[in-house]
C-alpha positions in Angstrom: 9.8 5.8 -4.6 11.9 3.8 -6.4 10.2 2.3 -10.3 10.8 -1.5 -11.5 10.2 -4.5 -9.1 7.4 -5.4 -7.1 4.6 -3.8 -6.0 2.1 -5.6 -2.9 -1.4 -4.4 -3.5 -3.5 -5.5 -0.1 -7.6 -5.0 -1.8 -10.3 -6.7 -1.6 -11.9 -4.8 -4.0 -11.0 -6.2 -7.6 -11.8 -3.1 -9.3 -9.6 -0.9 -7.0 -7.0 -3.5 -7.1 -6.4 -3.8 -11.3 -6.4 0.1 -11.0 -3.6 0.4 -8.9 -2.2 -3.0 -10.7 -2.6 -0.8 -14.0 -1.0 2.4 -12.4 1.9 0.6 -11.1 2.4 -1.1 -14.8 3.0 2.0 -15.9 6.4 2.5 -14.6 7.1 -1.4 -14.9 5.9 -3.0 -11.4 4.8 -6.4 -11.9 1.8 -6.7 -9.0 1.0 -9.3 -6.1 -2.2 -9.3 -4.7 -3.4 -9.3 -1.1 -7.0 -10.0 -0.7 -6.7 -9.6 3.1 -4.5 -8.5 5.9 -3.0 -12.4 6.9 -2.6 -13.1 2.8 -0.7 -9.5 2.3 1.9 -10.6 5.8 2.6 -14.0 4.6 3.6 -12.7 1.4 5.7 -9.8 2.9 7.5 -13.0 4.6 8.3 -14.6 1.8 9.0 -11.2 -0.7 10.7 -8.0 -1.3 8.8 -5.5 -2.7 9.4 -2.0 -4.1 6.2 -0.7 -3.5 3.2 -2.0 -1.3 -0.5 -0.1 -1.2 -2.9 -1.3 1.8 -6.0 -0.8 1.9 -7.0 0.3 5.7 -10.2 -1.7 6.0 -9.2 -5.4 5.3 -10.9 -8.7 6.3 -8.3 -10.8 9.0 -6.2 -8.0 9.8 -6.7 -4.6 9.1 -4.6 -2.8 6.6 -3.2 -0.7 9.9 -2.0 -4.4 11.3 -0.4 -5.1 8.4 1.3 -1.9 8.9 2.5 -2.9 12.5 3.6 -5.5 11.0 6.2 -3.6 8.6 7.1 -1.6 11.2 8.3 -4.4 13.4 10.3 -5.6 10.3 11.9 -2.5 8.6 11.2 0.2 11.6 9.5 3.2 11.2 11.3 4.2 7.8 8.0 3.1 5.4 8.5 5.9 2.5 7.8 2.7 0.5 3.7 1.8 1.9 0.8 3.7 0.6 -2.2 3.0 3.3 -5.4 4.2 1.2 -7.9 4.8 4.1 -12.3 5.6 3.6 -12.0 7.4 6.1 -11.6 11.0 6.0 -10.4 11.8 10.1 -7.2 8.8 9.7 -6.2 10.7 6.7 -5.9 13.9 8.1 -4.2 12.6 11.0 -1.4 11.1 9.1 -1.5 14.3 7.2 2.4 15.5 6.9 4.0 12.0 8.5 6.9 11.4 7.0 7.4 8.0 7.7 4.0 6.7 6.0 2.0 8.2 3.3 -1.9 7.8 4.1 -4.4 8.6 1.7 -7.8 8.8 0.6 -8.8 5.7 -1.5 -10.7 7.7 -3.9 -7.4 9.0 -4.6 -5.4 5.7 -5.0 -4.6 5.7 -8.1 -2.9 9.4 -8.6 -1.7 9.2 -5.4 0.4 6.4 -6.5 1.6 7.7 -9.7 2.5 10.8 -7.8 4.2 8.7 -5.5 6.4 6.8 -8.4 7.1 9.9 -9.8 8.8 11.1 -7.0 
């Protein structure tokens, strides 16, 4: 993934959200934050952004809408989304995708930095 610019963080948790926020500071993202699944598409409308980490479970529009969403905007090419996902069976069914990287939430944050690494 590509460092500097903007990453979208979808969360409603505040905690897990300034921990990505933080992560993503570390290689110079300035964050926007998403507290649920309509807030995080009517910012994708409005913004371009480097990065973008979803959480699956969101209020008004699940994290997995919000990924319809992108892919009926960009296609299926999302090497740029990180979904974070509680539970364990979506994870292991996206396990190996290449177009979408879904992982476990409790690994957000090195997932991330992994990710930015890259």
């Amino acid at each position: 993934m590509k460092r500097e610019g903007k990453i979208l963080i979808v969360e409603d948790n505040p905690l897990v959200a300034q921990a990505i926020e933080d992560a993503g500071a570390r290689f110079q993202l300035v964050a926007d934050h998403a507290t649920d699944g309509w807030d995080a598409i009517e910012k994708l409308e409005h913004e371009r952004y480097t990065t973008i980490v979803i959480d699956a479970d969101m209020p008004r529009r699940s994290g997995y809408g919000v990924l319809t969403y992108l892919r009926e905007e960009n296609g299926e090419d999302l090497r740029n989304v990180i979904v974070m996902s509680a539970d364990e069976a979506s994870v292991q069914r996206h396990l190996g995708d290449e177009r979408v990287r879904v992982i476990r939430k409790t690994d957000a944050v090195d997932e991330l930095a992994k990710a930015l690494s890259e």
